[in-house]
N, CA, C and O atoms as a Tripos MOL2 file, in Angstrom:
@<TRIPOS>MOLECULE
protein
  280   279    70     0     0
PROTEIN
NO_CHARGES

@<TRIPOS>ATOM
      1 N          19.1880  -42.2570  -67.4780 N.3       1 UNK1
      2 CA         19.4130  -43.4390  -66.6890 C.3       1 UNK1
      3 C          20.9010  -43.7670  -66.6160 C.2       1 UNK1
      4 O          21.3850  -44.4460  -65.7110 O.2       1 UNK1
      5 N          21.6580  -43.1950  -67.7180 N.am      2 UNK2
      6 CA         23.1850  -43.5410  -67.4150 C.3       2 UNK2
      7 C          23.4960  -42.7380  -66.1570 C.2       2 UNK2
      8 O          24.0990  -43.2060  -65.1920 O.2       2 UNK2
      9 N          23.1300  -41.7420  -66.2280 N.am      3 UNK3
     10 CA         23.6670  -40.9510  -65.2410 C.3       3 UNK3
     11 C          23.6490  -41.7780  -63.3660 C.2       3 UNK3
     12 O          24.4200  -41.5580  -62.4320 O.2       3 UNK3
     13 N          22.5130  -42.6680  -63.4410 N.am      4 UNK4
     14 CA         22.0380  -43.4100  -62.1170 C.3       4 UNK4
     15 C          22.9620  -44.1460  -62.1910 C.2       4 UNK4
     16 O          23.6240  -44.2440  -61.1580 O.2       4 UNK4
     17 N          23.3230  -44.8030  -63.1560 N.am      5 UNK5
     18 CA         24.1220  -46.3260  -63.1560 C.3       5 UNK5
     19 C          25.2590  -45.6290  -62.2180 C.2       5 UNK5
     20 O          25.3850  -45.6690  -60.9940 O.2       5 UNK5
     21 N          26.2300  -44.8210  -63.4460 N.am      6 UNK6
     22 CA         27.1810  -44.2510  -63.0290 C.3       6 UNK6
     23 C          27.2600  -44.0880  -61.5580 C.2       6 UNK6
     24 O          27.7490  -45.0080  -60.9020 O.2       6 UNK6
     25 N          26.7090  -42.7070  -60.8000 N.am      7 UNK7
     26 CA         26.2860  -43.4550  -59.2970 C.3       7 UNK7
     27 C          26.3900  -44.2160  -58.4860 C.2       7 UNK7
     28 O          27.3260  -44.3120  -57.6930 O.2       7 UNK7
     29 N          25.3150  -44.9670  -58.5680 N.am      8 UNK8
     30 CA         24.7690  -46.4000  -58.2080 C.3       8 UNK8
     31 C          26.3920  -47.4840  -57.7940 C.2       8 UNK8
     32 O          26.7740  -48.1240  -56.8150 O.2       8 UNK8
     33 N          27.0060  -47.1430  -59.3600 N.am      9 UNK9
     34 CA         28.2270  -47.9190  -58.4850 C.3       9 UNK9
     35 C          29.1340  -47.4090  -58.3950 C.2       9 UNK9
     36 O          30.1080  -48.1300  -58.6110 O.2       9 UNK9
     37 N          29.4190  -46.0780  -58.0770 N.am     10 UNK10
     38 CA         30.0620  -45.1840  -56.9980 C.3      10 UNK10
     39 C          29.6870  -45.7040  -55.9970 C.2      10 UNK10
     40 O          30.1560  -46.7240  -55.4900 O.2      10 UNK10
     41 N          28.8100  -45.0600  -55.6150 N.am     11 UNK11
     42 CA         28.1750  -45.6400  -54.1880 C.3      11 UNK11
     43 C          28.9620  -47.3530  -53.9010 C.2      11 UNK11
     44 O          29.5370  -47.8220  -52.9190 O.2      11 UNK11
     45 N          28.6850  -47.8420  -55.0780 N.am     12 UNK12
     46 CA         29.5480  -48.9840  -54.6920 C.3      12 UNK12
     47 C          31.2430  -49.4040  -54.2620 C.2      12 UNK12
     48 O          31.9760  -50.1640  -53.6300 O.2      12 UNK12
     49 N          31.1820  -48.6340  -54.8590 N.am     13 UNK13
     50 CA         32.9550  -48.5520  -54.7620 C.3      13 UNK13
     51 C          33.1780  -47.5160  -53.4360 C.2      13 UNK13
     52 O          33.9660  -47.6830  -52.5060 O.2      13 UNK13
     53 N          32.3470  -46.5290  -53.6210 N.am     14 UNK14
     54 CA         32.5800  -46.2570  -51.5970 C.3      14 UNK14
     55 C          32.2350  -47.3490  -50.7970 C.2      14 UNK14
     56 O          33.0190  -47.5390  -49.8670 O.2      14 UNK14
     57 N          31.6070  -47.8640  -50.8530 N.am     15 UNK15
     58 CA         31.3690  -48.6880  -49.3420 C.3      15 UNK15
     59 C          32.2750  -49.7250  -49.4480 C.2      15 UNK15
     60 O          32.6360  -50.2090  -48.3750 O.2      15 UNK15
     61 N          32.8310  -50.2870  -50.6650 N.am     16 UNK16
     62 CA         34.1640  -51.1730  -50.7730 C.3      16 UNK16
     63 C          35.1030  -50.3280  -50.2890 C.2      16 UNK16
     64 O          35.8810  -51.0180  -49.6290 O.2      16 UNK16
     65 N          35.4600  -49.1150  -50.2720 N.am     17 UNK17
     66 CA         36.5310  -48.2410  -50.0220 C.3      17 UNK17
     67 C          36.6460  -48.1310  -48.9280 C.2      17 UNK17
     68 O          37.7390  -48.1020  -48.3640 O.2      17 UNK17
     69 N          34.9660  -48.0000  -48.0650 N.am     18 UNK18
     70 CA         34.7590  -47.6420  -46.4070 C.3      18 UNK18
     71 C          35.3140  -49.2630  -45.8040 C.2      18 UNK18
     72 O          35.8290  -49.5390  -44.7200 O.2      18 UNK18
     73 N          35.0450  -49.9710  -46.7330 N.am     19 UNK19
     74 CA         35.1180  -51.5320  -45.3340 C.3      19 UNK19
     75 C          36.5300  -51.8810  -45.4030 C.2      19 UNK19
     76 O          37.2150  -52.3270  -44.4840 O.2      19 UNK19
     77 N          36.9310  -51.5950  -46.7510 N.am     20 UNK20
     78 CA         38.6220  -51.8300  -46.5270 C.3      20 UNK20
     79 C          39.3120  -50.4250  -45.8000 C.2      20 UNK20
     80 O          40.4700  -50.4240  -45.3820 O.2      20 UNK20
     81 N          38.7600  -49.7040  -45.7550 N.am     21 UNK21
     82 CA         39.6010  -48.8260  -44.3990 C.3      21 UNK21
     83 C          38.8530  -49.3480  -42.9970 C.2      21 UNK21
     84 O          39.1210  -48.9050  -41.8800 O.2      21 UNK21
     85 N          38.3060  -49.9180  -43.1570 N.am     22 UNK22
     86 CA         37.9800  -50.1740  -41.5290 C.3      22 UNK22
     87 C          38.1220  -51.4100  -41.3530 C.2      22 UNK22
     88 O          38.1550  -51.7290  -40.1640 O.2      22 UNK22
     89 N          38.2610  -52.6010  -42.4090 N.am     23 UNK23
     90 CA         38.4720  -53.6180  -42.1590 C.3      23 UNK23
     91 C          40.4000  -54.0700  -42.0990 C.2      23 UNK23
     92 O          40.9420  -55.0850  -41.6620 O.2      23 UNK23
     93 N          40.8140  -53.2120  -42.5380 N.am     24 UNK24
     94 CA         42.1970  -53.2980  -42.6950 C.3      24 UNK24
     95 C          42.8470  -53.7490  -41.1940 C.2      24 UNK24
     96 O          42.6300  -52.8800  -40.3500 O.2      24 UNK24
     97 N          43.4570  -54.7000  -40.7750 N.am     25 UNK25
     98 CA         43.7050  -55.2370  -39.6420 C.3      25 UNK25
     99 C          45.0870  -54.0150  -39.0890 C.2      25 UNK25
    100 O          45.7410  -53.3310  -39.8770 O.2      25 UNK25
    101 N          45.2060  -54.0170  -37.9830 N.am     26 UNK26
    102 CA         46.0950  -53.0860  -37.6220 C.3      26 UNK26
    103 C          47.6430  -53.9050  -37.5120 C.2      26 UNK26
    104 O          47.8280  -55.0650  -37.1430 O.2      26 UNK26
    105 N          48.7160  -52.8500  -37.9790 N.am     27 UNK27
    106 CA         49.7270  -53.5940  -37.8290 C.3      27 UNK27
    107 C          50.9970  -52.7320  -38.5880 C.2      27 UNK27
    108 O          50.9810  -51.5020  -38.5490 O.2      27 UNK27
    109 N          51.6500  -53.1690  -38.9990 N.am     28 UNK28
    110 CA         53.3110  -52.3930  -39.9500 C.3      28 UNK28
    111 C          52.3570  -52.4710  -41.1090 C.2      28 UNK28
    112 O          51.9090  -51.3300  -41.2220 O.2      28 UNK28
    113 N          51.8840  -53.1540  -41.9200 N.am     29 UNK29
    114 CA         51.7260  -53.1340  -43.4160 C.3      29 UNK29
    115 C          50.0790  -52.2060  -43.5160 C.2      29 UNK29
    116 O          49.5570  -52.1050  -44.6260 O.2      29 UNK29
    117 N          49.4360  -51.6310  -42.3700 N.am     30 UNK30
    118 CA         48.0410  -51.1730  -42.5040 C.3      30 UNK30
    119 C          48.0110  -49.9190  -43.7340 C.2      30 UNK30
    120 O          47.2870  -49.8940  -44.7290 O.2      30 UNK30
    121 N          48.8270  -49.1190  -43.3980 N.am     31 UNK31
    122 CA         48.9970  -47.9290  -44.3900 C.3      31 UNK31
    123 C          49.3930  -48.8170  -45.9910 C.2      31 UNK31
    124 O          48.8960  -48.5240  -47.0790 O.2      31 UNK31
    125 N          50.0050  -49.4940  -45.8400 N.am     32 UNK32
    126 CA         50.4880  -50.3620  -47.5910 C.3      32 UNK32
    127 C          48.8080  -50.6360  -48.0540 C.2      32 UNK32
    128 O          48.2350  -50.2450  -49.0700 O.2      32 UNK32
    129 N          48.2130  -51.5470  -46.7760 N.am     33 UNK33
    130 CA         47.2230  -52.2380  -47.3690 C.3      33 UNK33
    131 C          45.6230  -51.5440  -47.5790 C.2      33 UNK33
    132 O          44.5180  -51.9250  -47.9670 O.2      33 UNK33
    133 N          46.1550  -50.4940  -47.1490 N.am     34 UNK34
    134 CA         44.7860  -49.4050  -46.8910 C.3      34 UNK34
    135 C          44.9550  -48.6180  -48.5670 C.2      34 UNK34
    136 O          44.1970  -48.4790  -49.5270 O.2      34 UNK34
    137 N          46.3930  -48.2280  -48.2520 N.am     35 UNK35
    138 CA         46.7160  -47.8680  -50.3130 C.3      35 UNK35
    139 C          46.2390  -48.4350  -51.0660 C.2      35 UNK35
    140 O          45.0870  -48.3820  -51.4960 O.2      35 UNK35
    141 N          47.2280  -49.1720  -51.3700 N.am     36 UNK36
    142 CA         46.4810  -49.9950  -52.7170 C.3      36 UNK36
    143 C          45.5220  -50.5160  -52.9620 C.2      36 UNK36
    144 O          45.2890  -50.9000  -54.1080 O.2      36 UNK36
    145 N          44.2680  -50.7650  -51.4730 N.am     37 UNK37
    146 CA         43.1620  -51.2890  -51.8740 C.3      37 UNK37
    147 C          42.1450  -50.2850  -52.3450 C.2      37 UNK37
    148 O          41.2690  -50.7260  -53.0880 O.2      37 UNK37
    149 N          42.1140  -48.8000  -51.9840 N.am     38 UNK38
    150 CA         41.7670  -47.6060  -52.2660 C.3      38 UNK38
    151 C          42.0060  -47.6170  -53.3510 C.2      38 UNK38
    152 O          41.0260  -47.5420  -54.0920 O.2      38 UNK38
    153 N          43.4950  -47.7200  -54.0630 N.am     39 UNK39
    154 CA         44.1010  -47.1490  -55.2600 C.3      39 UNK39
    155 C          43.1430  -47.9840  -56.5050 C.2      39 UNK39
    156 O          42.5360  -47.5990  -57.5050 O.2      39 UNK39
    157 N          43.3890  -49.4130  -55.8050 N.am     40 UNK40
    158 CA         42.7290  -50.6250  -56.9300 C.3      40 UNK40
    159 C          41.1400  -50.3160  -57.0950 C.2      40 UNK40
    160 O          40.5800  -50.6110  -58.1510 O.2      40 UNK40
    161 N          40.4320  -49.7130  -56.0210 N.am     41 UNK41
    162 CA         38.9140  -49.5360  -56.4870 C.3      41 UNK41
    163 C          38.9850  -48.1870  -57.0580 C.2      41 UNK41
    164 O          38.0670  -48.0650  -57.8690 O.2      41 UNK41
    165 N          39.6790  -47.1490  -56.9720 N.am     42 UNK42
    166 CA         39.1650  -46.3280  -57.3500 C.3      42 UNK42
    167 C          39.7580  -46.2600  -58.8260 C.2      42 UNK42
    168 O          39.0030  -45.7180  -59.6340 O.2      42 UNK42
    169 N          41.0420  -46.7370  -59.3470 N.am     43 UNK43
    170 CA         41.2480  -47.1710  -60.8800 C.3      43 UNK43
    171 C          40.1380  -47.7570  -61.2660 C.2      43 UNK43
    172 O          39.4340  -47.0650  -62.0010 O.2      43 UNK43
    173 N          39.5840  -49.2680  -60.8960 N.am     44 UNK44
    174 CA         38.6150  -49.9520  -61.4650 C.3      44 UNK44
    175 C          37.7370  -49.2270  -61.4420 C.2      44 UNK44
    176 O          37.4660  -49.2370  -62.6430 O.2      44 UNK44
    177 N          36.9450  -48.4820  -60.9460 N.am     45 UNK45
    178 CA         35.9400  -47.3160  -60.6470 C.3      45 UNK45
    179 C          35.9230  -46.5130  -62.1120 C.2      45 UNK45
    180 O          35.0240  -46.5990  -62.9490 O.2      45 UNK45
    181 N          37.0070  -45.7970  -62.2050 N.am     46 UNK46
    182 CA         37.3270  -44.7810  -63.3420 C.3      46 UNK46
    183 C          37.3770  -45.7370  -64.2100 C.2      46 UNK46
    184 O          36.2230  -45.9230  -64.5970 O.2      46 UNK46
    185 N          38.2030  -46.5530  -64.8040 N.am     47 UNK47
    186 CA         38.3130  -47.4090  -66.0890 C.3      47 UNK47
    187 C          36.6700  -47.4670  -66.3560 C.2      47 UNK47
    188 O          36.2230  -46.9630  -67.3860 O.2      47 UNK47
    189 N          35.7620  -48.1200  -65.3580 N.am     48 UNK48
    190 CA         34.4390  -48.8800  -66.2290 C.3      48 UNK48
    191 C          33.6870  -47.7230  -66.2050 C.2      48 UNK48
    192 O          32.7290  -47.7280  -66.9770 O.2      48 UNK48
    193 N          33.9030  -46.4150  -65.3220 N.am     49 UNK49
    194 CA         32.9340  -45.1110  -65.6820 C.3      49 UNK49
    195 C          33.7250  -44.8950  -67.1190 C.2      49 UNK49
    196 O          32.9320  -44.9690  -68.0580 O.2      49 UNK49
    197 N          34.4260  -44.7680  -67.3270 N.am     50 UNK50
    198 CA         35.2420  -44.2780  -68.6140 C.3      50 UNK50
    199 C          34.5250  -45.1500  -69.7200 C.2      50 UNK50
    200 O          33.7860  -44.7120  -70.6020 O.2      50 UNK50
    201 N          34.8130  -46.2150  -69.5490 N.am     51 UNK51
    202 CA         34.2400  -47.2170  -70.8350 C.3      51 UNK51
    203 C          33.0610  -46.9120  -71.2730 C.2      51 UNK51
    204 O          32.7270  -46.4400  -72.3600 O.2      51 UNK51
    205 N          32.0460  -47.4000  -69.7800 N.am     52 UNK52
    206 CA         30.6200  -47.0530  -69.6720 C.3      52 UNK52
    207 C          30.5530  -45.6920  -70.8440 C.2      52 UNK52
    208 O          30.6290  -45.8050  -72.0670 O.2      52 UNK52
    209 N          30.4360  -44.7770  -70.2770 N.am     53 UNK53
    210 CA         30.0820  -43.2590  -70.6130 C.3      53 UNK53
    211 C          30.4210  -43.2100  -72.2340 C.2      53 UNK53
    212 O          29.7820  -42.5910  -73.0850 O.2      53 UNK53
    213 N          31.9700  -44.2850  -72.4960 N.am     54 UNK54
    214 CA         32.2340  -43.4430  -74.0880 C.3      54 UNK54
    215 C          31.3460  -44.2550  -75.0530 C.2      54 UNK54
    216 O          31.2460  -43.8860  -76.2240 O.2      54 UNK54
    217 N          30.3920  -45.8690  -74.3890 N.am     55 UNK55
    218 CA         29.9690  -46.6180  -75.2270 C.3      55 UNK55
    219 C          28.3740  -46.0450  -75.5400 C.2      55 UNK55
    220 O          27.6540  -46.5360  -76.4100 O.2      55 UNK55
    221 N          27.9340  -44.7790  -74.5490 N.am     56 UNK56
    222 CA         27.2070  -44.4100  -74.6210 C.3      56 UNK56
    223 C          26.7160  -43.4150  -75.7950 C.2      56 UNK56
    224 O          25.6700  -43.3200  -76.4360 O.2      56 UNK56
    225 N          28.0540  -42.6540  -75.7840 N.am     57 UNK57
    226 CA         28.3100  -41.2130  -77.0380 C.3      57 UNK57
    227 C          29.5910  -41.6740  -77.8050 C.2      57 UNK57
    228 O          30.6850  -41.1500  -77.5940 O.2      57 UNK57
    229 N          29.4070  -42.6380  -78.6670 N.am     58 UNK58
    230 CA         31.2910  -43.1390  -79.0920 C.3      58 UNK58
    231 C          31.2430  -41.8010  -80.1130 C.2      58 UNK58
    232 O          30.3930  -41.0360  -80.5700 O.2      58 UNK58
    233 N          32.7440  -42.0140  -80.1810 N.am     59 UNK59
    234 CA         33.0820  -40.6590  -81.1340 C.3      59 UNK59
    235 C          32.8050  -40.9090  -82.6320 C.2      59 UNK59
    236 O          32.4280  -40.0680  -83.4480 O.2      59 UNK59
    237 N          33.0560  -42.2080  -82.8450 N.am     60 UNK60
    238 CA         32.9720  -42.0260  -84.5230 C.3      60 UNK60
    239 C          31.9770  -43.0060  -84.8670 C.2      60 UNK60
    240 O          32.1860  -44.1590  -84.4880 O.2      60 UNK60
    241 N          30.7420  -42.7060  -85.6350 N.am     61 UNK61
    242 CA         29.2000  -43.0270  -85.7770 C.3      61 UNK61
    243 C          29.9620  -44.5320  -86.7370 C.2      61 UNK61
    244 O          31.0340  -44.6830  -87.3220 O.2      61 UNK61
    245 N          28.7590  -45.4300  -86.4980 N.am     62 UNK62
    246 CA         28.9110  -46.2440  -86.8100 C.3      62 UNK62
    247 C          28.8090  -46.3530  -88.5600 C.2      62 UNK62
    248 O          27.9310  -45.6730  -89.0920 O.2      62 UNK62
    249 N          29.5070  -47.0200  -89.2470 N.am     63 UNK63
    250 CA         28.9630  -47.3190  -90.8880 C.3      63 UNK63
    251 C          28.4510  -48.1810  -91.3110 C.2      63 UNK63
    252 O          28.9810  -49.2890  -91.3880 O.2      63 UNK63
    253 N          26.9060  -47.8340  -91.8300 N.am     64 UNK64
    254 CA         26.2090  -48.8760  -92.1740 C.3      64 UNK64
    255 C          26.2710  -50.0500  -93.2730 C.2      64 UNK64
    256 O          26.0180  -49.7220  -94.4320 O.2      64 UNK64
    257 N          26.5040  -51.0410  -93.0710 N.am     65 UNK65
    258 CA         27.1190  -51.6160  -94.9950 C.3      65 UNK65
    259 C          25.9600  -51.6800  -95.5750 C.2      65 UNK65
    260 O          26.1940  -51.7620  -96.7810 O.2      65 UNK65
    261 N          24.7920  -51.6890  -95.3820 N.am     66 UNK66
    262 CA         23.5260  -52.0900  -96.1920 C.3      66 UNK66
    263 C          22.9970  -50.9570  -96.7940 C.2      66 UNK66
    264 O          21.8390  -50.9560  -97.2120 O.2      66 UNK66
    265 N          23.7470  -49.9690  -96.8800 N.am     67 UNK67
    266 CA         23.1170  -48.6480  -97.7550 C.3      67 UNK67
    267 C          23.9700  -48.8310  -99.0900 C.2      67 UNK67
    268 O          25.1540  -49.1270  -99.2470 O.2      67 UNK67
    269 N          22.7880  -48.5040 -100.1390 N.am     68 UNK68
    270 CA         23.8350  -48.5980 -101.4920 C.3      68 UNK68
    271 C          23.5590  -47.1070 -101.9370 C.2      68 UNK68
    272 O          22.6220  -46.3090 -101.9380 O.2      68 UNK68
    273 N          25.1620  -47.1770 -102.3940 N.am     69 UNK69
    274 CA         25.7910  -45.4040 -103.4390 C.3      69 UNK69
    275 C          25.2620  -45.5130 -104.3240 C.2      69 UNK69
    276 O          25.4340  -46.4700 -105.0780 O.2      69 UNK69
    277 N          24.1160  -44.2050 -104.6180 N.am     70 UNK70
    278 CA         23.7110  -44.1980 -105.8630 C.3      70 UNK70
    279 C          24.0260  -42.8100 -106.5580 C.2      70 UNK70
    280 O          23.7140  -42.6230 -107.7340 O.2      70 UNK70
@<TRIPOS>BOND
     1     1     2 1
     2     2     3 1
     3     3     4 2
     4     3     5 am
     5     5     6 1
     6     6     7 1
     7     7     8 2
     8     7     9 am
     9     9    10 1
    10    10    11 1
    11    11    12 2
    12    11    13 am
    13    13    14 1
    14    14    15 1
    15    15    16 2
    16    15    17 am
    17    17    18 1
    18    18    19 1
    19    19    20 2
    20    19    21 am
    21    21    22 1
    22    22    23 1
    23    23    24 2
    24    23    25 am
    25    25    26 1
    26    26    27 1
    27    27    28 2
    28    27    29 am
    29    29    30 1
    30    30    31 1
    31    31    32 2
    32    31    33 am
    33    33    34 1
    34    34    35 1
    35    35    36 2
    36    35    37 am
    37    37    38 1
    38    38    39 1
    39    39    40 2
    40    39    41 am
    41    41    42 1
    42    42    43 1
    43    43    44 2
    44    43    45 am
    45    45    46 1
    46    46    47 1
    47    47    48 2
    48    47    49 am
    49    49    50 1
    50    50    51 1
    51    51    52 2
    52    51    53 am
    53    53    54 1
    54    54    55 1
    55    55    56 2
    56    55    57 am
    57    57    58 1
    58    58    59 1
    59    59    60 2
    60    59    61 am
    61    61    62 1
    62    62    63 1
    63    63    64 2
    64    63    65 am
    65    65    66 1
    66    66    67 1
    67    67    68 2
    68    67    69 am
    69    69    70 1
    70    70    71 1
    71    71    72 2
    72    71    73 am
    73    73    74 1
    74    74    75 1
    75    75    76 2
    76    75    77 am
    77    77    78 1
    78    78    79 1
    79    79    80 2
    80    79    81 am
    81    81    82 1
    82    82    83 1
    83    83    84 2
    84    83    85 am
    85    85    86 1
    86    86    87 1
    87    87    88 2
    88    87    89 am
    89    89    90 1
    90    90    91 1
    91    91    92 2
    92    91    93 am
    93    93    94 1
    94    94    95 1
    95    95    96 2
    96    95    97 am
    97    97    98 1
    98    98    99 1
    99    99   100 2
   100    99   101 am
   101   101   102 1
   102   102   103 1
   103   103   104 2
   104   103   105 am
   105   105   106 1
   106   106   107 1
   107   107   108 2
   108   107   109 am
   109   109   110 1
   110   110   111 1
   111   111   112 2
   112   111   113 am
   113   113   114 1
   114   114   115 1
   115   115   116 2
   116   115   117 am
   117   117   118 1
   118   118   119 1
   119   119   120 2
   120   119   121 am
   121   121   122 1
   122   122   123 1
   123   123   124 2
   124   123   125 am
   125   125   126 1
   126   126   127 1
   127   127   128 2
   128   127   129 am
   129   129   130 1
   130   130   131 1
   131   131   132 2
   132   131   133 am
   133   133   134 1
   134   134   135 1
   135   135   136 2
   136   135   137 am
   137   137   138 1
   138   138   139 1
   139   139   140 2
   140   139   141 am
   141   141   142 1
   142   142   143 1
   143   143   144 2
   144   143   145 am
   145   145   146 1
   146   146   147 1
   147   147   148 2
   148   147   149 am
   149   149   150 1
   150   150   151 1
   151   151   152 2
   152   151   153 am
   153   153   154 1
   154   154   155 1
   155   155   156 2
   156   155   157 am
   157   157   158 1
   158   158   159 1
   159   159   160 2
   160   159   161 am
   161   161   162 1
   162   162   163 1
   163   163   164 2
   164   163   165 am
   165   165   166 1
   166   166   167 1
   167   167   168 2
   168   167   169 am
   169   169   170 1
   170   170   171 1
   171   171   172 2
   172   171   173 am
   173   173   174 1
   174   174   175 1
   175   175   176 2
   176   175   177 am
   177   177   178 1
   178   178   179 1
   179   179   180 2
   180   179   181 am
   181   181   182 1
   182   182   183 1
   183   183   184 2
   184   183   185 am
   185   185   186 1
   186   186   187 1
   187   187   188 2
   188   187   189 am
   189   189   190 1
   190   190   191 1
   191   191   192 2
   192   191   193 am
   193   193   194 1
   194   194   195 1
   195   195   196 2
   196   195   197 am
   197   197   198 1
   198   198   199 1
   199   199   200 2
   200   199   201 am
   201   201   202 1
   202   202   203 1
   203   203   204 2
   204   203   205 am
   205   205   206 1
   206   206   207 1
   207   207   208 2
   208   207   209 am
   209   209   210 1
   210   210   211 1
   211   211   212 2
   212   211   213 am
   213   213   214 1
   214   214   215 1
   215   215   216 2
   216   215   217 am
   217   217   218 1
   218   218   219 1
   219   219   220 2
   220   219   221 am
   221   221   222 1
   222   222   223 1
   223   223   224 2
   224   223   225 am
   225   225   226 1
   226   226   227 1
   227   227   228 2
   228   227   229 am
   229   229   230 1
   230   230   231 1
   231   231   232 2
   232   231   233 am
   233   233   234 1
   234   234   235 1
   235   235   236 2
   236   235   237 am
   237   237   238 1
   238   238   239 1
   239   239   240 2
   240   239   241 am
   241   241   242 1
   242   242   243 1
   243   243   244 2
   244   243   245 am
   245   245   246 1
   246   246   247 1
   247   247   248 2
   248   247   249 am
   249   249   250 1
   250   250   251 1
   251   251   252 2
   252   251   253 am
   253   253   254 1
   254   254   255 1
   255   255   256 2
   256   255   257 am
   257   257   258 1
   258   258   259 1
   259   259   260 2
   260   259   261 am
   261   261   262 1
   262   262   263 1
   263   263   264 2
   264   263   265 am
   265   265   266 1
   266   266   267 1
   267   267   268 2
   268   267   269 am
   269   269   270 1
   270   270   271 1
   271   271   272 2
   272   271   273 am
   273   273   274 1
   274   274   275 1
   275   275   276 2
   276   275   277 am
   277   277   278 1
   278   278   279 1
   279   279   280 2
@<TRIPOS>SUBSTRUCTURE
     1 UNK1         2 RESIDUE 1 A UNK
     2 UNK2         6 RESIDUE 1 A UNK
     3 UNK3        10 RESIDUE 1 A UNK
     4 UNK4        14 RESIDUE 1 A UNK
     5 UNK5        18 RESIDUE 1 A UNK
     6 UNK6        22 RESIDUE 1 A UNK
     7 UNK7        26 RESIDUE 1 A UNK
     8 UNK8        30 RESIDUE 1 A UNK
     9 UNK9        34 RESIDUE 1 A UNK
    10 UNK10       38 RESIDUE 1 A UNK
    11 UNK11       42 RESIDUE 1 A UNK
    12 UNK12       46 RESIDUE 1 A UNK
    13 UNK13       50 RESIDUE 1 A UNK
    14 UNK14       54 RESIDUE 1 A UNK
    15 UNK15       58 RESIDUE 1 A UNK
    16 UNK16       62 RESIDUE 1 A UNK
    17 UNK17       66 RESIDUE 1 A UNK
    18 UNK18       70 RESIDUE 1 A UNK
    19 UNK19       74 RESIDUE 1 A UNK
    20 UNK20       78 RESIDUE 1 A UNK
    21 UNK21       82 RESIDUE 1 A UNK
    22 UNK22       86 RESIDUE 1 A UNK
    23 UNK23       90 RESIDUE 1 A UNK
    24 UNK24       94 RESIDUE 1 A UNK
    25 UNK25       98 RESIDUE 1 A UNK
    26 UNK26      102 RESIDUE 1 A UNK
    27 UNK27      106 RESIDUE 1 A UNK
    28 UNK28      110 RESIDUE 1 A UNK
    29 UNK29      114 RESIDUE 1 A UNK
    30 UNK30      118 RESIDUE 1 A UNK
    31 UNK31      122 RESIDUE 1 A UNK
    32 UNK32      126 RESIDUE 1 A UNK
    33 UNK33      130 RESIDUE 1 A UNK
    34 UNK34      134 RESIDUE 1 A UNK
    35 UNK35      138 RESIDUE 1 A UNK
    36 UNK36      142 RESIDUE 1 A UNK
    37 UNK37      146 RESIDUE 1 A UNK
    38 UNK38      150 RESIDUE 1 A UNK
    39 UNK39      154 RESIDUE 1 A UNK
    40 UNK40      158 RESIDUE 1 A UNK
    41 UNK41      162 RESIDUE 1 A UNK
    42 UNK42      166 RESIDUE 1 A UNK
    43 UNK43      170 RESIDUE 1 A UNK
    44 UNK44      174 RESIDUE 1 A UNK
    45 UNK45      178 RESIDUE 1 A UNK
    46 UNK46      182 RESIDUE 1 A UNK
    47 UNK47      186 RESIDUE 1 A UNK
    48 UNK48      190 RESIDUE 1 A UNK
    49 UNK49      194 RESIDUE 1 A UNK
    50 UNK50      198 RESIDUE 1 A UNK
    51 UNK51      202 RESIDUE 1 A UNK
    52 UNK52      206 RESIDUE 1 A UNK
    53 UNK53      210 RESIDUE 1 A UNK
    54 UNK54      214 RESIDUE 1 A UNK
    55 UNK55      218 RESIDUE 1 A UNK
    56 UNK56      222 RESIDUE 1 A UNK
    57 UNK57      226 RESIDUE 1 A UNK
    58 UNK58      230 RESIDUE 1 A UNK
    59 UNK59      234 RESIDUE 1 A UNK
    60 UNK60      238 RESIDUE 1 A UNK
    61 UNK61      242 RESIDUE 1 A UNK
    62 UNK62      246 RESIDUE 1 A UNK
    63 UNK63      250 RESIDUE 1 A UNK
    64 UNK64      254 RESIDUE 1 A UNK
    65 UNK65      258 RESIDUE 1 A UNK
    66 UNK66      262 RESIDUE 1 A UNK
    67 UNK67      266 RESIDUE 1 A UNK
    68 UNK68      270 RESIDUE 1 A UNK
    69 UNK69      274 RESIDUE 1 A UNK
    70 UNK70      278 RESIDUE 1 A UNK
């Protein structure tokens, strides 16, 4: 099921990606504003797939305090 999430809001972040290239008003600043709004979803995109995915498999197992050394 991670694997859907992941996806799921891809898909999201394309169609944010598709409406700000088509919603981008025409003019001198269209290419500026077509950038960085691309640039900004597709960072935010990667950061929360990144997070997502490592909270799934973290690298170093958790330590339990309620076990006693015998």
């Amino acid at each position: 099921m991670s694997f859907g999430h992941v996806v799921f809001i891809g898909l999201i972040a394309l169609a944010l990606g598709v409406a700000c290239w088509f919603g981008a008003r025409p003019g001198k600043n269209q290419v500026i504003f077509r950038s960085s709004a691309l640039l900004t979803i597709t960072c935010c995109y990667v950061m929360w797939a990144v997070t997502y995915l490592a909270q799934l498999n973290p690298l170093i197992a958790p330590i339990r305090s309620d076990l006693r050394v015998e």
